[in-house]
DOGUDREN-418944 format. One record per residue (C-alpha): x, y, z; residue number from 0. Coordinates in steps of 0.001 Angstrom, whole numbers. Layout:
<rs>
<xx: X, yy: Y, zz: Z, k: NUM>
...
</rs>
This chain:
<rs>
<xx: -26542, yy: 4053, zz: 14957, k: 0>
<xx: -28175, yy: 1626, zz: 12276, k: 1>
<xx: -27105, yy: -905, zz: 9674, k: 2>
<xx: -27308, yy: 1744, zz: 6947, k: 3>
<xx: -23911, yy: 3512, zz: 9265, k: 4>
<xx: -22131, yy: 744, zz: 7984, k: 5>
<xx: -23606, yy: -569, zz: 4977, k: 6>
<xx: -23514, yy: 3660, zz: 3350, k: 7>
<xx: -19590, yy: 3604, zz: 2007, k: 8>
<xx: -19718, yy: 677, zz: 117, k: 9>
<xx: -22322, yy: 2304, zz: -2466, k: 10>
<xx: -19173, yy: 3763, zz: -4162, k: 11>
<xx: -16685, yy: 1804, zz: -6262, k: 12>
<xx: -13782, yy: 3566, zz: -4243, k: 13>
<xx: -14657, yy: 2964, zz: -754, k: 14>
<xx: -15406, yy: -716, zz: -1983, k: 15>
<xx: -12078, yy: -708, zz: -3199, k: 16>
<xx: -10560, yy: 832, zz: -206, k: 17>
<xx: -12014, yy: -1758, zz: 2078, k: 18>
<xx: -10768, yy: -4590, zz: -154, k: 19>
<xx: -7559, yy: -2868, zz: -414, k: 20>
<xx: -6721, yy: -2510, zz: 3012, k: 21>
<xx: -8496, yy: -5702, zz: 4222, k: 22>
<xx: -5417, yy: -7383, zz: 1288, k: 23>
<xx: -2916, yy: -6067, zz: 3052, k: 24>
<xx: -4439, yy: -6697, zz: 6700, k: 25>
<xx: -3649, yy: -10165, zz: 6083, k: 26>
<xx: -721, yy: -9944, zz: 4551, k: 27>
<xx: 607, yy: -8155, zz: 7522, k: 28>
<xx: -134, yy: -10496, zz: 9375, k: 29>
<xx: 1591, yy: -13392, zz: 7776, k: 30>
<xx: 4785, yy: -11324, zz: 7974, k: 31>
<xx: 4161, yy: -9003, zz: 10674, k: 32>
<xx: 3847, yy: -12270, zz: 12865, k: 33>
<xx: 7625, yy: -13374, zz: 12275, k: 34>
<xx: 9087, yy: -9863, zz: 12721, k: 35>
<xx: 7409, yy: -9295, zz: 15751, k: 36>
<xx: 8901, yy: -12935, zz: 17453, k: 37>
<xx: 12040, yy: -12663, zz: 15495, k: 38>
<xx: 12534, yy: -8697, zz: 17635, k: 39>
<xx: 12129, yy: -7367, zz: 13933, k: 40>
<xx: 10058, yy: -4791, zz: 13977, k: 41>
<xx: 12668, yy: -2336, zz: 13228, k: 42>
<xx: 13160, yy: -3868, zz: 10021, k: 43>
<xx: 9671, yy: -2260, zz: 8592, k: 44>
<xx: 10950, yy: 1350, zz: 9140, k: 45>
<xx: 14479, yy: 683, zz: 7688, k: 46>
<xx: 12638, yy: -1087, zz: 4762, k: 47>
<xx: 10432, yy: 1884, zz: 4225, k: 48>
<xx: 12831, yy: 4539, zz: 4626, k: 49>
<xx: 15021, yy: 2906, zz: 2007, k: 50>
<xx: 12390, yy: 2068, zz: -200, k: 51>
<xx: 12259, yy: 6349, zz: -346, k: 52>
<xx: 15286, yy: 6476, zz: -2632, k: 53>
<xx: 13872, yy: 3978, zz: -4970, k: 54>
<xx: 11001, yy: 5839, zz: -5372, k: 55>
<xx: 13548, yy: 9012, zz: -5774, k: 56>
<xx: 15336, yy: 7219, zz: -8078, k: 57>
<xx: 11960, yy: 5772, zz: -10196, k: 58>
<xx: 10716, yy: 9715, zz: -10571, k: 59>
<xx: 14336, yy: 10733, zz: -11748, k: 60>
<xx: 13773, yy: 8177, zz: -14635, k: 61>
<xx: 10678, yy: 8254, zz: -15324, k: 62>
<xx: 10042, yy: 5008, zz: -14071, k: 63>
<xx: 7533, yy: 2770, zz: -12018, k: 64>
<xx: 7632, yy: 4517, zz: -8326, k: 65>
<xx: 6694, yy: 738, zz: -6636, k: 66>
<xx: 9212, yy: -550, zz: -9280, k: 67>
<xx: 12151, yy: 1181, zz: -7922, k: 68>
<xx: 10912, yy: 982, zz: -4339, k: 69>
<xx: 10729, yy: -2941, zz: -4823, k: 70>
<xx: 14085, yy: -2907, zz: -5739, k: 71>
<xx: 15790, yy: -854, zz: -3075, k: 72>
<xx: 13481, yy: -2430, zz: -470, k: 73>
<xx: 15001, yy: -6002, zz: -1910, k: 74>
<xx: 18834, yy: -4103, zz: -1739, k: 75>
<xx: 17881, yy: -3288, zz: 2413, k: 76>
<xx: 17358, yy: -7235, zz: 3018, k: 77>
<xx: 20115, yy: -8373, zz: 936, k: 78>
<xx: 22093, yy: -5653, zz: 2320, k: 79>
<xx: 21161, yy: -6652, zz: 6252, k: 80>
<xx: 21645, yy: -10322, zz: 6105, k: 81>
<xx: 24880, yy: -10033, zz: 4748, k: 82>
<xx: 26684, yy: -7663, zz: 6897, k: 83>
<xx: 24817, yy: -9545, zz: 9632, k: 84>
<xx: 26551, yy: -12572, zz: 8622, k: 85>
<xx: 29748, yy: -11555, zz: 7023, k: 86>
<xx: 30290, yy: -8917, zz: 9527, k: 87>
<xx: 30399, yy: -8417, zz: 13356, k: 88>
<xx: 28143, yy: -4947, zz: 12692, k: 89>
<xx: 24757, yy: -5652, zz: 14509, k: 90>
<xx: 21472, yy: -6287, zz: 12731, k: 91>
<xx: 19983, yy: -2797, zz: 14060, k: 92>
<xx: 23573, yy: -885, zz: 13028, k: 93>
<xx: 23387, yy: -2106, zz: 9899, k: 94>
<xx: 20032, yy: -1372, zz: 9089, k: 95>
<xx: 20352, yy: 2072, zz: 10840, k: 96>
<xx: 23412, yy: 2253, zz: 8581, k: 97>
<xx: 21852, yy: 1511, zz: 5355, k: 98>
<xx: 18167, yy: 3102, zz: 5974, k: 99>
<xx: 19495, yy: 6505, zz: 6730, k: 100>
<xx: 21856, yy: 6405, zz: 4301, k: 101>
<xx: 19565, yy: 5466, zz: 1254, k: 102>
<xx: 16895, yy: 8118, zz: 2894, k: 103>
<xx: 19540, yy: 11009, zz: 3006, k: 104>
<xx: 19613, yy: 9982, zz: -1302, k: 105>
<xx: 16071, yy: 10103, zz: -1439, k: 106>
<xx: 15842, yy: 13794, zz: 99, k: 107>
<xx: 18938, yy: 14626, zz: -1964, k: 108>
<xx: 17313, yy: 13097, zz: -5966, k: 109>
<xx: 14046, yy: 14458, zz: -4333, k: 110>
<xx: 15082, yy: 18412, zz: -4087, k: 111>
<xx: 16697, yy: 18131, zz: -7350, k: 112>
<xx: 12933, yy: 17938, zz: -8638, k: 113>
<xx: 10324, yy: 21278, zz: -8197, k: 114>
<xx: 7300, yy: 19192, zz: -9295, k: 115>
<xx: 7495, yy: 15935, zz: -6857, k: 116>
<xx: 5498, yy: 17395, zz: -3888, k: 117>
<xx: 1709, yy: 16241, zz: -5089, k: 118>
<xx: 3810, yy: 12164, zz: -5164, k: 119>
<xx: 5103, yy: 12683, zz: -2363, k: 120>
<xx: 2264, yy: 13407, zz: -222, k: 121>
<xx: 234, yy: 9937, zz: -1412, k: 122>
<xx: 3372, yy: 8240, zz: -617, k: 123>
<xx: 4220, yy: 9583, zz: 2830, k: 124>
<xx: 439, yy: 9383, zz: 3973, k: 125>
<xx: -1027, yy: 7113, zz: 1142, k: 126>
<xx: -3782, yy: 6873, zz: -1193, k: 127>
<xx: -5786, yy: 4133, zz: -463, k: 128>
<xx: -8918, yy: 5713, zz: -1351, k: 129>
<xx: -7371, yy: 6196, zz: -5423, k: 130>
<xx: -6268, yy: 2720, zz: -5445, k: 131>
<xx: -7392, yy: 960, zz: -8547, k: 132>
<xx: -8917, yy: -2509, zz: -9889, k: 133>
<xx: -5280, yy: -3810, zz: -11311, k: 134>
<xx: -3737, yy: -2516, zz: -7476, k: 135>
<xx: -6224, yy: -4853, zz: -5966, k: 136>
<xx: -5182, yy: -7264, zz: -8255, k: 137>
<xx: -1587, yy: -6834, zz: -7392, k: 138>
<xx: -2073, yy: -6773, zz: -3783, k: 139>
<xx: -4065, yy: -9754, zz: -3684, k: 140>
<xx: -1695, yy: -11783, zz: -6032, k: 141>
<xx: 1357, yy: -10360, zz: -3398, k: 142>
<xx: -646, yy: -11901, zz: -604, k: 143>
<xx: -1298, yy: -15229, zz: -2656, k: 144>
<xx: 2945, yy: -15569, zz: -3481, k: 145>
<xx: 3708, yy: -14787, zz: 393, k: 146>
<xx: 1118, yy: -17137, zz: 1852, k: 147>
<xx: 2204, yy: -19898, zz: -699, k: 148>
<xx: 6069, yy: -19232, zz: 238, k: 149>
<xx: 5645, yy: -18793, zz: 3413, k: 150>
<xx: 3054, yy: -22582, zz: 3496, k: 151>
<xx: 5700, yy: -24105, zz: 1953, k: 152>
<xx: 8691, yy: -23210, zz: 4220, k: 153>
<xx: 6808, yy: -22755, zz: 7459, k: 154>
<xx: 8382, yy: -25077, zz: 9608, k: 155>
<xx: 11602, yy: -24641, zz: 8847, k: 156>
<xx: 11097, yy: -20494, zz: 9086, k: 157>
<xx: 9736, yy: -21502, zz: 12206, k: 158>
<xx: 12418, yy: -23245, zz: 13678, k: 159>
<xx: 15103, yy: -20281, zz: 12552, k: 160>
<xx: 13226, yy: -18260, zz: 13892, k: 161>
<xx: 13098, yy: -19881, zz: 17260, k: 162>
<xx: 16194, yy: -21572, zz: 17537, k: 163>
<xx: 18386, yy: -20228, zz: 15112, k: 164>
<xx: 21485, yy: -22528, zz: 16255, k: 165>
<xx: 19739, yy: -25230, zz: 16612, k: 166>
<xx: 18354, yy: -24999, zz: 13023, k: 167>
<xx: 21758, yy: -24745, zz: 11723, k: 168>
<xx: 22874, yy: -27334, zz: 13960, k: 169>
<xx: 20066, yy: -29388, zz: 12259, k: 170>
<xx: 21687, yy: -28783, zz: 8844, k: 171>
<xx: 18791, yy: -25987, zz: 7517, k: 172>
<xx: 20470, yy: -22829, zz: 5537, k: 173>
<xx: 19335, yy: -20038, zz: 8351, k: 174>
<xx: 21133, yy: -17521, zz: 6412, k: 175>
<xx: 18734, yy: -18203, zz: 3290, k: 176>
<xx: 15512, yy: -18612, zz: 5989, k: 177>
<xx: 16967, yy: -14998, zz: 6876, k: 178>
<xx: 17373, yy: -13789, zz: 3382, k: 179>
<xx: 14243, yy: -15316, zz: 2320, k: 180>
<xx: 11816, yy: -13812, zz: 5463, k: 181>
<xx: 13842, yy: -10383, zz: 4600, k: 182>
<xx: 12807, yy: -10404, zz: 1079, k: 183>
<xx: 9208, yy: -11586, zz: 1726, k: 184>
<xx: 9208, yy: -8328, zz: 4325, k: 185>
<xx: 10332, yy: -6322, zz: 1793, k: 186>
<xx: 7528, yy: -7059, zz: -1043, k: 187>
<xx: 5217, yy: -6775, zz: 1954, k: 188>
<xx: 5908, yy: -2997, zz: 2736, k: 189>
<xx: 6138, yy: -1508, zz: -619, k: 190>
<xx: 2620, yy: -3418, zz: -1669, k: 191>
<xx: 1229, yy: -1957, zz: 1887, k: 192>
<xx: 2661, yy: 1580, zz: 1062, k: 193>
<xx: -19, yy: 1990, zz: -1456, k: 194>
<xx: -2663, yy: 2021, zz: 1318, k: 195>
<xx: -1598, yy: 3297, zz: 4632, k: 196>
<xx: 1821, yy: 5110, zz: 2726, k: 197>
<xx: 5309, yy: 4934, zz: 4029, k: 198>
<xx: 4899, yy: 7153, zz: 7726, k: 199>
<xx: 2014, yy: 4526, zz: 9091, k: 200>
<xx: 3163, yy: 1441, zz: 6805, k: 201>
<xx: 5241, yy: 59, zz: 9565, k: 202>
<xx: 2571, yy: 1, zz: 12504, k: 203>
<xx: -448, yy: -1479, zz: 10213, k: 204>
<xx: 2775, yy: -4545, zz: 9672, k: 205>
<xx: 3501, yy: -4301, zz: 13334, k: 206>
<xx: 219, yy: -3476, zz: 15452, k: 207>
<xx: -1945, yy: -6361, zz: 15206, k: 208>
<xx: 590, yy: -8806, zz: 15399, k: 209>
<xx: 2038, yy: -7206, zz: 18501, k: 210>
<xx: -1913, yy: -7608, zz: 19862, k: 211>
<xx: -2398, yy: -10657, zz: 19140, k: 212>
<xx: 1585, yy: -11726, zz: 20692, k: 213>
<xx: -247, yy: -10571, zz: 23988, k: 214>
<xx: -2762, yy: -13351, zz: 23925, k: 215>
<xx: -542, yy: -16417, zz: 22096, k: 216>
<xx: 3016, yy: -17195, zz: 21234, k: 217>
<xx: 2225, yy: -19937, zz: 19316, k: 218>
<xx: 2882, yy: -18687, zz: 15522, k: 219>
<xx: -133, yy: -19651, zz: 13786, k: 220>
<xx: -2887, yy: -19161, zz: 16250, k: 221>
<xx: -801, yy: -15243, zz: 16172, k: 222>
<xx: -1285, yy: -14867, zz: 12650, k: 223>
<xx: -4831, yy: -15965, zz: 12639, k: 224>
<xx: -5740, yy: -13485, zz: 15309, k: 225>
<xx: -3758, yy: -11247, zz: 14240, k: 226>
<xx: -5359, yy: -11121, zz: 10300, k: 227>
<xx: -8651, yy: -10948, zz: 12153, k: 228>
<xx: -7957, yy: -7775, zz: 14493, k: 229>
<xx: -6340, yy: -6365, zz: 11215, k: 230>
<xx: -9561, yy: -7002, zz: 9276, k: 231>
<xx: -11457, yy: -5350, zz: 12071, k: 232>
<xx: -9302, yy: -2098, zz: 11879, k: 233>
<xx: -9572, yy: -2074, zz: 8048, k: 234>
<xx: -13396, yy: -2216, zz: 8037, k: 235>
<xx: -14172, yy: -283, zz: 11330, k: 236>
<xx: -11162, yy: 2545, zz: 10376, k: 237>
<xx: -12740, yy: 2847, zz: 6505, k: 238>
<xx: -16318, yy: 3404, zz: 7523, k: 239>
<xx: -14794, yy: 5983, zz: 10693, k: 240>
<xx: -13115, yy: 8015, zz: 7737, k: 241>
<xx: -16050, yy: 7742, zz: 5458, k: 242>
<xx: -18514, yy: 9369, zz: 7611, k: 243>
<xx: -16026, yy: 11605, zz: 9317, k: 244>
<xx: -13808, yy: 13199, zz: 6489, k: 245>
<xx: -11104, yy: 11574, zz: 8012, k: 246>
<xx: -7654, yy: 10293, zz: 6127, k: 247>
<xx: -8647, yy: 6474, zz: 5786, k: 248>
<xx: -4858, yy: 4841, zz: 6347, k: 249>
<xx: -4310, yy: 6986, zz: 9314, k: 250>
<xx: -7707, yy: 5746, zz: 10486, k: 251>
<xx: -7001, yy: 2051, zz: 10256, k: 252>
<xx: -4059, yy: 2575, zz: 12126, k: 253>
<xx: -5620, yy: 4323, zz: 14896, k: 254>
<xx: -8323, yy: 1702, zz: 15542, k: 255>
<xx: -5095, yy: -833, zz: 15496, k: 256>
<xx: -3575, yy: 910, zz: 18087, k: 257>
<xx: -6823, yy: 1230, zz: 20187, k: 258>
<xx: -7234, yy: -2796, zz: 20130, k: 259>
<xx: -3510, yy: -2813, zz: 21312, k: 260>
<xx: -4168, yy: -698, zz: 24133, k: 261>
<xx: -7308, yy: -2367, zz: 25189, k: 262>
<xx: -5190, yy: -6052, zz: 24440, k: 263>
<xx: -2883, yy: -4597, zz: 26700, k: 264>
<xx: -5231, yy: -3469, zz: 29472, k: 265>
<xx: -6301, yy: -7146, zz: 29225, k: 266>
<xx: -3417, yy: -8959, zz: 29271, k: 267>
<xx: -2079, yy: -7108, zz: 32335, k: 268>
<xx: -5784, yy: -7750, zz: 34492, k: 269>
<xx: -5583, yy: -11721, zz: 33558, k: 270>
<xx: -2162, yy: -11705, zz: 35427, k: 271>
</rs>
């Protein structure tokens, strides 16, 4: 195996773009993978994308944006899950079981309605990161930009809810908006990463590397450093696998994520 191995797929414009594309949304996983993943939240990536289904239901009924309407039923799930959280004694994982399976049952019900949606559907379900164009780079990178600013800017104090929820509200800080807010963020997250791994594999390219890197560190941002480089790892090494193997490129980067996990794991368990 030679240089050339690695250097061959980024002669084309696509698999350039691929690469770029994936390597975006590496890093914004894990920025936001990071919190789910201390916060016991990784459940909230599946409910997110399963709901984010009916937008895109919704957007081909109209004749709309698909990411549009995903955006916006992906923002209704967080909205929807803090508040019964708060205003309710229903538990975060009933209510998001309630409200994914309920907006996914719509989605398969708008969906049938429609003969011609199966070609969509596919890229969705598996995605298309290999059709991703210039302006979707642009809007992935300008997605990761906004979360890392937010995210900068209310870092400790995510931190501490996150943490010590009762003792941030004991300190005076609005936990129910640091919820809200860490939902929302989530939310932008997963429909931006559909585009490259699609909705079925979305939720372990968020989870994965920030789960390898928990093995290693708890402390928050030594976890989100390792965990953008592992995901940077499994975006380059799973891209060139799929280039020279014919293999689906999102499903790819997902495997090799999984492979570090298991071989974090094997670690972690032989330095006890």
């Amino acid at each position: 195996m030679n240089i050339d191995f690695f250097i061959e797929p980024f002669q084309y414009g696509f698999m350039t773009r691929a690469l770029v594309g994936t390597t975006l949304v590496s890093l914004l996983s894990a920025i936001i993978g990071s919190f789910l993943v201390l916060k016991g939240l990784a459940f909230i990536g599946d409910a997110i994308a399963h709901t984010s289904f009916a937008g895109i239901a919704i957007a081909l009924l109209l004749g709309l944006n698909l990411y549009l309407g995903a955006i916006i039923l992906a923002i209704f799930t967080a909205v929807g899950v803090t508040f019964l959280n708060r205003t309710s004694k229903v538990r975060n994982d009933t209510a998001l079981a309630i409200l994914f399976t309920g907006a996914f049952a719509l989605g398969v019900i708008l969906l049938s309605a429609m003969p011609n949606f199966a070609g969509d559907l596919s890229s969705l379900l598996l995605g298309s990161v290999l059709a991703i164009r210039p302006q979707e780079v642009y809007l992935i990178g300008g997605t990761v930009l906004f979360v890392g600013l937010i995210v900068s800017i209310t870092f400790e104090h995510l931190v501490f809810s996150v943490f010590d929820p009762t003792g941030a509200e004991a300190a005076g800080l609005p936990v129910t908006w640091l919820d809200l807010l860490l939902m929302i963020l989530t939310a932008v997250s997963i429909v931006v990463a559909i585009q490259a791994v699609g909705m079925i594999l979305v939720v372990a390219l968020m989870i994965t590397p920030a789960a390898t890197a928990s093995l290693f560190t708890k402390k928050l941002s030594h976890m989100m450093i390792l965990a953008g480089i592992l995901g940077l790892f499994a975006s380059f090494i799973g891209i060139i696998i799929s280039f020279h193997f014919a293999a689906p490129p999102g499903a790819t980067v997902v495997l090799v994520a999984t492979i570090q996990f298991a071989i974090g794991l094997a670690i972690s368990k032989m330095r006890r």
